[in-house]
FIROMAR-768774 format. One record per residue: residue number from 1; x, y, z of N, C-alpha, C in turn. Coordinates in nm, 4 decimals. Atoms other than C-alpha are relative to their C-alpha. Layout:
FIROMAR-768774
(site NUM; (X; Y; Z); (X; Y; Z); (X; Y; Z))
...
end
This chain:
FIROMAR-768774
(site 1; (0.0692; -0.0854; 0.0953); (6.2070; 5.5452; 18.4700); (-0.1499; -0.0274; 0.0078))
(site 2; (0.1393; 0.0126; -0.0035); (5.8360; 5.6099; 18.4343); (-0.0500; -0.0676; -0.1407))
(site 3; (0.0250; 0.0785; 0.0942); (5.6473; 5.3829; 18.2347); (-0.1075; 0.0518; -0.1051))
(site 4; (0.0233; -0.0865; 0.0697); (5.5446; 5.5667; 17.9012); (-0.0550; -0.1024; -0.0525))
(site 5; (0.1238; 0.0468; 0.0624); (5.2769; 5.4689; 17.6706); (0.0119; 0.0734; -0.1751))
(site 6; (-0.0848; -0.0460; 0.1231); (5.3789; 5.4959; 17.2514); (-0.1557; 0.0537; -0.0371))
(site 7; (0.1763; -0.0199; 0.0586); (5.0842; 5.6420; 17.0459); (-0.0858; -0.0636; -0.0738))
(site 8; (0.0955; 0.1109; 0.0081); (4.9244; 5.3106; 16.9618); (-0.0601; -0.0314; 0.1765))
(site 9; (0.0686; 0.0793; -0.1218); (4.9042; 5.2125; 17.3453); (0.0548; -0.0995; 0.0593))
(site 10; (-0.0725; 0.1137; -0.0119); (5.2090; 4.9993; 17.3071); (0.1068; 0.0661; 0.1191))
(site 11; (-0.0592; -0.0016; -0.1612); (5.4060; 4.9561; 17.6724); (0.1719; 0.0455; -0.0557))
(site 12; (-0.1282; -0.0998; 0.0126); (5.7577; 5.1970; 17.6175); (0.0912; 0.0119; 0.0705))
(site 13; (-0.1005; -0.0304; -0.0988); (5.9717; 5.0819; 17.9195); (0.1095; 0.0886; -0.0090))
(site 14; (-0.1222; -0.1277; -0.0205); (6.2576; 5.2796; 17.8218); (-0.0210; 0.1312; -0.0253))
(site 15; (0.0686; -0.1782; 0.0306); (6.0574; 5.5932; 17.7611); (0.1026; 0.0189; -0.1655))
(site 16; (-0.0883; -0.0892; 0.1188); (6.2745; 5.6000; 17.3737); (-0.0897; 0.0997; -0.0592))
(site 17; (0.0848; -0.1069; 0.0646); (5.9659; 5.7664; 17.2097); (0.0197; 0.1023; 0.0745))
(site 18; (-0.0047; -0.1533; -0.0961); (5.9712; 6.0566; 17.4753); (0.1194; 0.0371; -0.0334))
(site 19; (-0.1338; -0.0797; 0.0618); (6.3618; 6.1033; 17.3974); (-0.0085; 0.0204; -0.1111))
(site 20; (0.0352; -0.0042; 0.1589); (6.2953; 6.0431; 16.9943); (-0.0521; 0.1587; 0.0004))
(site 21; (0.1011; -0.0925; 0.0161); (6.0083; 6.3253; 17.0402); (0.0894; 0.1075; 0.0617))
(site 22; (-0.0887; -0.1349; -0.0853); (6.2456; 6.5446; 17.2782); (0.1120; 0.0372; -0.0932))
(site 23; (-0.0676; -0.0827; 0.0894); (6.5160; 6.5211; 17.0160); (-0.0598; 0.0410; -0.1307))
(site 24; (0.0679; -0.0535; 0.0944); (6.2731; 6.5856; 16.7214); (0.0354; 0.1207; 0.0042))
(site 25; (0.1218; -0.1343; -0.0930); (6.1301; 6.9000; 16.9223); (0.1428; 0.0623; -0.0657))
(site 26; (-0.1162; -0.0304; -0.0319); (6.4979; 7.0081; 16.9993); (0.0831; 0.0707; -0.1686))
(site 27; (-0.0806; -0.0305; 0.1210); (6.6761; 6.9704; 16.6169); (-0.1182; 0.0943; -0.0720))
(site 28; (0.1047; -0.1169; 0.0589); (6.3401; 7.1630; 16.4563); (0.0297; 0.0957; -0.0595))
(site 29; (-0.0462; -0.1373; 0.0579); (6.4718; 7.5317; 16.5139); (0.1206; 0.0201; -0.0555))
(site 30; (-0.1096; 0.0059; 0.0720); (6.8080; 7.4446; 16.3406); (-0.0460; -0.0647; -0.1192))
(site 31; (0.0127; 0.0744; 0.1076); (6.6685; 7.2815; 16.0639); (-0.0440; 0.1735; -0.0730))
(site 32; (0.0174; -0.1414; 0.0448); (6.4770; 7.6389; 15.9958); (0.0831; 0.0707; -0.0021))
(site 33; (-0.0906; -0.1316; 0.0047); (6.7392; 7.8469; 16.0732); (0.1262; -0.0433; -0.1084))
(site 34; (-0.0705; 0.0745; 0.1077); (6.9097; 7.6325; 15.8134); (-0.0449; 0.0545; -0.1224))
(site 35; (0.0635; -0.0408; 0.0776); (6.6871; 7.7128; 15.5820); (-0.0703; 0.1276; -0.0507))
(site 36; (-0.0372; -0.1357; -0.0173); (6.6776; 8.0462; 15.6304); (0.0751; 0.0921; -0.0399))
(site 37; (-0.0999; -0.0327; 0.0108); (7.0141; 8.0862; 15.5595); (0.0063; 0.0939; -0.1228))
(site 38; (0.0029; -0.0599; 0.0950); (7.1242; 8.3494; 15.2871); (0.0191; -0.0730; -0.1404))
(site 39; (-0.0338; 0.0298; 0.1469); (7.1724; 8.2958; 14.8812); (0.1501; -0.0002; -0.0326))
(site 40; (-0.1352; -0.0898; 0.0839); (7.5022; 8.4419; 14.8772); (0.0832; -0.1550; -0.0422))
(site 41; (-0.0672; 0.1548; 0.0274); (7.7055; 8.0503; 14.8691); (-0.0854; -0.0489; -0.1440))
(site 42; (0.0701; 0.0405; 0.1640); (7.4061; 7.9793; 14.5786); (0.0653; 0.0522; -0.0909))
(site 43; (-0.0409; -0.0585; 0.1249); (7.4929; 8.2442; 14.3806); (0.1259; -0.0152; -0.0167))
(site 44; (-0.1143; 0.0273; -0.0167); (7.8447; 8.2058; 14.4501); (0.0728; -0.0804; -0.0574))
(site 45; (-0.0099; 0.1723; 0.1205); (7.8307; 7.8351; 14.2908); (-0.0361; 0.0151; -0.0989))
(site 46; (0.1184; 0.0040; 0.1278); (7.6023; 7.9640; 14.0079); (0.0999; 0.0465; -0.0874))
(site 47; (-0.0916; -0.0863; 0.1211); (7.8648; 8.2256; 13.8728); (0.1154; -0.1048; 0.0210))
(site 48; (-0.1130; 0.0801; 0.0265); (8.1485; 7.9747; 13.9353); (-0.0207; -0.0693; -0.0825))
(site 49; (0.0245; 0.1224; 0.0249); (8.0147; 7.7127; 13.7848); (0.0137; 0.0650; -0.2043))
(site 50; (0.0252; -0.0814; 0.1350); (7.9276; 7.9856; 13.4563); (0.1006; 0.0398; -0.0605))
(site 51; (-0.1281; -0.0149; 0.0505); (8.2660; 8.0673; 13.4327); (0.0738; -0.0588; -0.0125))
(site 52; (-0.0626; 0.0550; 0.0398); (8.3843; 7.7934; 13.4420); (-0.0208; -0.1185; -0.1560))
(site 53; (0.0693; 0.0416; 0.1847); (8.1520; 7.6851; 13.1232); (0.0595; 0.0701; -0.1036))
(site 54; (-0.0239; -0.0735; 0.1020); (8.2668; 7.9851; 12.9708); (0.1615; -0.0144; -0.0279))
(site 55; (-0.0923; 0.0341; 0.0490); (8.6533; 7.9036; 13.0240); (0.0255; -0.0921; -0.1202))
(site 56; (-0.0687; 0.0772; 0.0809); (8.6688; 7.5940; 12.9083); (-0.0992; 0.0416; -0.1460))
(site 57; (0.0292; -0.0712; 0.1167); (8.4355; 7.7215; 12.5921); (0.0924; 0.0549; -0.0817))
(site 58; (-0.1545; -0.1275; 0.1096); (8.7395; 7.9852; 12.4966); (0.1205; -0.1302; -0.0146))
(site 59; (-0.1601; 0.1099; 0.0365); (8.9924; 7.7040; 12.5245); (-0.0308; -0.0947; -0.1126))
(site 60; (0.0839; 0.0855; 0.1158); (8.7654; 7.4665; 12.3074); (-0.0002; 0.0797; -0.1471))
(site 61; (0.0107; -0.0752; 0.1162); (8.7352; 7.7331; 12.0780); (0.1487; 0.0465; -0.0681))
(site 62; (-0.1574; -0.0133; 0.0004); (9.0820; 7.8287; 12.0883); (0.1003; -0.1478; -0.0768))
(site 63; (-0.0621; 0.1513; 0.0694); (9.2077; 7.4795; 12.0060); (-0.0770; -0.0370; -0.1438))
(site 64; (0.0422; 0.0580; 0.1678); (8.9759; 7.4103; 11.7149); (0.0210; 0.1508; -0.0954))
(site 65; (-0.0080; -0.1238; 0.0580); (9.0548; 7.7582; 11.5666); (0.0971; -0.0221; -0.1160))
end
């Protein structure tokens, strides 16, 4: 392997920074396209989550009635 140079100046025989930096580079446009992604799973959790406040509510209410 060629003998790489870290970005202090410090001696890198195994070139890892150059792979580190190559898989940085690499994972990047999946992190965006991650983040990208639609709402619909948000909202999805939002109203579940609302109905399931509002069940147990009627049962709560139901029992102390």
């Amino acid at each position: 392997m060629a003998n790489t140079q870290g970005p202090q100046g410090n001696h890198d025989p195994a070139g890892s920074t150059q792979m580190f930096r190559a898989f940085v580079d690499e994972a990047a446009p999946q992190a965006t396209q991650q983040q990208a992604a639609p709402a619909g799973p948000r909202v999805g959790l939002i109203v579940g989550v609302v109905v399931a406040v509002i069940v147990v509510a009627a049962v709560a209410w139901l029992a102390f009635k």
